[in-house]
N, C-alpha and C positions, 0 to 999 in steps of 0.2 A: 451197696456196701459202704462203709466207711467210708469219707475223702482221705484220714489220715493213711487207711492200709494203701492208698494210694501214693498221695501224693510225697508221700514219705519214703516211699521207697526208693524213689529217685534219687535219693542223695548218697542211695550206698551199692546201687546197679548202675552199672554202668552205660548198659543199655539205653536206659532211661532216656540221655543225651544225643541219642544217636539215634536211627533208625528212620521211624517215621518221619525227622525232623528234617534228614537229608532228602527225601523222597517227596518231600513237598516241594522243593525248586522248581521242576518242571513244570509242563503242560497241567492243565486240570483235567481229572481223570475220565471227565465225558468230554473232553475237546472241544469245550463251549469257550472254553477262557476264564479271562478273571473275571468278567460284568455278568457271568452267569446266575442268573437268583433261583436255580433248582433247589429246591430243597434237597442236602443232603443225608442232614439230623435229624429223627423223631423222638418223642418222649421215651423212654427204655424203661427207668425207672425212677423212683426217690427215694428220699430215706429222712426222718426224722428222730430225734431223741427224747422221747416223752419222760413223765413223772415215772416212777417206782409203782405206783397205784395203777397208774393206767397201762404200762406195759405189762404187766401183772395179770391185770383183768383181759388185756386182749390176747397174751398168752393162752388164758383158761377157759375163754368163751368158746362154750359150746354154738353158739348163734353164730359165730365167723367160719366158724367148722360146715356149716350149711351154705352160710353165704354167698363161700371163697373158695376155693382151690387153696388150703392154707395150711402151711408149714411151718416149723419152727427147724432152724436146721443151722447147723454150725459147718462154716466151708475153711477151708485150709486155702491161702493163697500165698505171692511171691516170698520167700524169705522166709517159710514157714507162720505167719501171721495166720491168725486167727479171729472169726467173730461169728459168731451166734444172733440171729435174727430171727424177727416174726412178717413172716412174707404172707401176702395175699396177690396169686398168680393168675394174671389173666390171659385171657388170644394171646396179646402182642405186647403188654407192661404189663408193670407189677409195680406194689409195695412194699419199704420193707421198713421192718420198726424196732427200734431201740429204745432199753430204760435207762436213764442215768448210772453212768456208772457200767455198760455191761460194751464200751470199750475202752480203755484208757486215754489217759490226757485230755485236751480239750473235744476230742468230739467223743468222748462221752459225757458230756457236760449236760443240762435242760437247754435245749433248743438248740444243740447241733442239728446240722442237716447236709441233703446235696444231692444233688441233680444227674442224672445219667441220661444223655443223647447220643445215640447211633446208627447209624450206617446202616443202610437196608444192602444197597451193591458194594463189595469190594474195590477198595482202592476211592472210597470217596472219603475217609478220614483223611487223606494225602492232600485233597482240593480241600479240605476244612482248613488244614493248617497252610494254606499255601495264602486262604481268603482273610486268616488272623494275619498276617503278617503285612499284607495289605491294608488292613485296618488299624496297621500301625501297632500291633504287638508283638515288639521286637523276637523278643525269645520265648515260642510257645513252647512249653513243658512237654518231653514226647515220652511213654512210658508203657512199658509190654507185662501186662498181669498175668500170673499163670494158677494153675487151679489143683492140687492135689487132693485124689478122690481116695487116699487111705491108704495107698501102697509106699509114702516116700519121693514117687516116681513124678517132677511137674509136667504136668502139661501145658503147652500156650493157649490161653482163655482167650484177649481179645487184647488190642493198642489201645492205648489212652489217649488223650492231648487237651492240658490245660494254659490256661492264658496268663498264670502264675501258680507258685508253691506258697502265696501269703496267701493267707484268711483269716476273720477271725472265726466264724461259725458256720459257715455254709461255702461250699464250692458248687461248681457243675465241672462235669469235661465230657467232650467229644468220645465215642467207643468204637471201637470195630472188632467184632468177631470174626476170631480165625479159623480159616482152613483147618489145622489140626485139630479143635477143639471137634468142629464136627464130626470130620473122621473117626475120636475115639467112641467105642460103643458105650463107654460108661457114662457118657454125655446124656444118653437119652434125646437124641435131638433128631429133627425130620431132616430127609433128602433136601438136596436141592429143588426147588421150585424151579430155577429158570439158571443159565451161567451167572456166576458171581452173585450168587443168593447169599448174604451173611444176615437175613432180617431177622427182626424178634420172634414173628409167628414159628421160622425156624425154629428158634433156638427154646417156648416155651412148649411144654406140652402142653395136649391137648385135658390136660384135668381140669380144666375149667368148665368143661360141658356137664358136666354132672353138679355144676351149682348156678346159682343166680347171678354173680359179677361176672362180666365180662371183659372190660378195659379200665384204665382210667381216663376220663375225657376232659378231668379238671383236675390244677392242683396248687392249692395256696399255701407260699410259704413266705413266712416275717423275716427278713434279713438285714444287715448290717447294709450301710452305705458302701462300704467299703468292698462288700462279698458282694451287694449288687453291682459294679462298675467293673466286677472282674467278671462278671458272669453275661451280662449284655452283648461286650463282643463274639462270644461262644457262639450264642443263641442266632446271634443275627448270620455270622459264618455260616453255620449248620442251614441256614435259608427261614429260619422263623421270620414271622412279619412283630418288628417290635413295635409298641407304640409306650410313650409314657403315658401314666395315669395323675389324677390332681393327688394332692397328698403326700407324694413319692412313692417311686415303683415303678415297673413296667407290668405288662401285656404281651406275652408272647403268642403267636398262633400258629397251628401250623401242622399238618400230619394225623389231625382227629384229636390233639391233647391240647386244651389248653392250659398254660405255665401264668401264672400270677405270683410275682415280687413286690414285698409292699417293703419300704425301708424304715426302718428302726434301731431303735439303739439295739445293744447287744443283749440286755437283759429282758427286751422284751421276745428277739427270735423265736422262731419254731414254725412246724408246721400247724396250719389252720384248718384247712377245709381241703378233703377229695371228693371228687365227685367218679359217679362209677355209672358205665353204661350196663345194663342186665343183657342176659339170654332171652329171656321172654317177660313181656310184659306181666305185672301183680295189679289187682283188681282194688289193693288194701294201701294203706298207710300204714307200716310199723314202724316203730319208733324202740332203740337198741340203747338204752345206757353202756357204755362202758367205761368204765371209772370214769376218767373226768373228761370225757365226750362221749356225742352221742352221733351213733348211723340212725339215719332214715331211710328207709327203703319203699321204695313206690308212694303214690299211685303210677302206675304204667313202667317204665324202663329206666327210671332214672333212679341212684342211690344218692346219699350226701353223707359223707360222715365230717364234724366238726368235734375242733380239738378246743378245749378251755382253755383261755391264756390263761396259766398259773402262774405268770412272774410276780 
């Protein structure tokens, strides 16, 4: 989703400031301490903001209809905020896509973007934010999104927690899904697996088995200096192994996703390159124009879809 339906909401909720913020003082949540390097954060989702052409065409494609488990679907969240996206849903992540222009302000600009890592057990957002502070990020942003499925009525979706409310194009934050989200049946969402299960496989259906993508295992995004340097501490909290790259950028890894930030000025931003794991091996190479990128799918298990810089 949007970073703005985020991170914007904190300034007129009050909650925002509270909660998970206090909750992070303690102990860390598997009682390892602070030198712990479990991983608590995996890939969840992203989000970038393409041309008008190419949001267009991947709206209409019949080919991602096959592909994908793919949606187009407009969700209601805190404060009444709304946006409309084009999601391709897999196991455990997803994608989701924006055209210029179809949310307000700057992150619906060309080459908004933003990064979603979460929580597989409950109560490990509380040891994220407890490992940012440690890492010298005084005041991490704490923030509780909710989700209305059409009656008025909100629901609590999942915590947030960012390492600031500046950006210029791109953020990431920390997630964790809630108990009550599960609970309601309009959720659509599986049992528990094991005590304190809030993972993704939860929380996505199983639509995915009736198409070719299965996760994402890669995902390149062009970012501002300034949006990489807020977004590194996250990554690394969360238990990503970071490493820099020549050129600028990092390397995140970690949980079956790999995260690539390359740095850039602002007008060059955007997402670049996903990479998709299949259900079953393809014997063939096809090759998908969609407006101004193109997927490739196989040979064997692996997909690539690459975005054209149009700056």
């Amino acid at each position: 989703m949007p970073l703005r339906r985020i991170v914007h909401m904190f300034l007129v909720i009050a909650v925002a400031l509270t909660g998970l913020a206090g909750g992070a003082t303690g102990a860390a949540a598997d009682g390892t301490g602070s030198s712990s390097n479990r991983q608590l954060l995996y890939y969840n989702h992203a989000y970038g903001v393409l041309d008008r052409e190419t949001a267009d065409a991947i709206e209409h494609s019949a080919y991602l209809r096959d592909f994908a488990n793919f949606q187009v679907r407009t969700t209601t969240g805190a404060g009444g905020e709304t946006w409309t996206g084009r999601y391709l849903m897999g196991r455990e992540t997803y994608l989701e896509l924006f055209g210029v222009g179809d949310v307000p302000g700057q992150d619906g600009k060309l080459g908004a973007g933003g990064l979603g890592i979460s929580a597989e057990r409950a109560g490990d957002l509380a040891t994220v934010t407890r490992r940012l502070r440690e890492q010298g990020v005084p005041e991490p942003v704490s923030f509780r999104q909710t989700r209305d499925f059409g009656d008025g009525v909100a629901v609590p979706w999942f915590d947030a927690v960012f390492t600031s409310a500046q950006y210029d194009a791109f953020g990431a934050w920390g997630m964790e899904y809630l108990p009550e989200y599960f609970a309601d049946p309009r959720s659509n969402t599986e049992p528990a697996a094991r005590p304190g299960d809030v993972g993704r496989e939860r929380y996505l259906s199983d639509g995915y088995r009736d198409h070719l993508m299965r996760d994402v295992t890669s995902i390149r995004l062009a970012v501002t200096a300034r949006d990489l340097a807020g977004t590194v501490p996250l990554l690394r909290a969360g238990g990503f192994a970071v490493r820099e790259v020549a050129g600028g950028g990092v390397v995140a890894q970690g949980g079956g996703t790999t995260v690539r930030l390359d740095s850039v000025a602002r007008e060059r931003a955007g997402l670049r390159q996903v990479e998709f794991s299949l259900n079953r091996p393809v014997a063939y190479r096809h090759e998908e124009r969609i407006g101004r990128s193109t997927l490739v799918v196989g040979p064997g298990t692996r997909a690539v879809w690459t975005f054209d810089d149009v700056a």
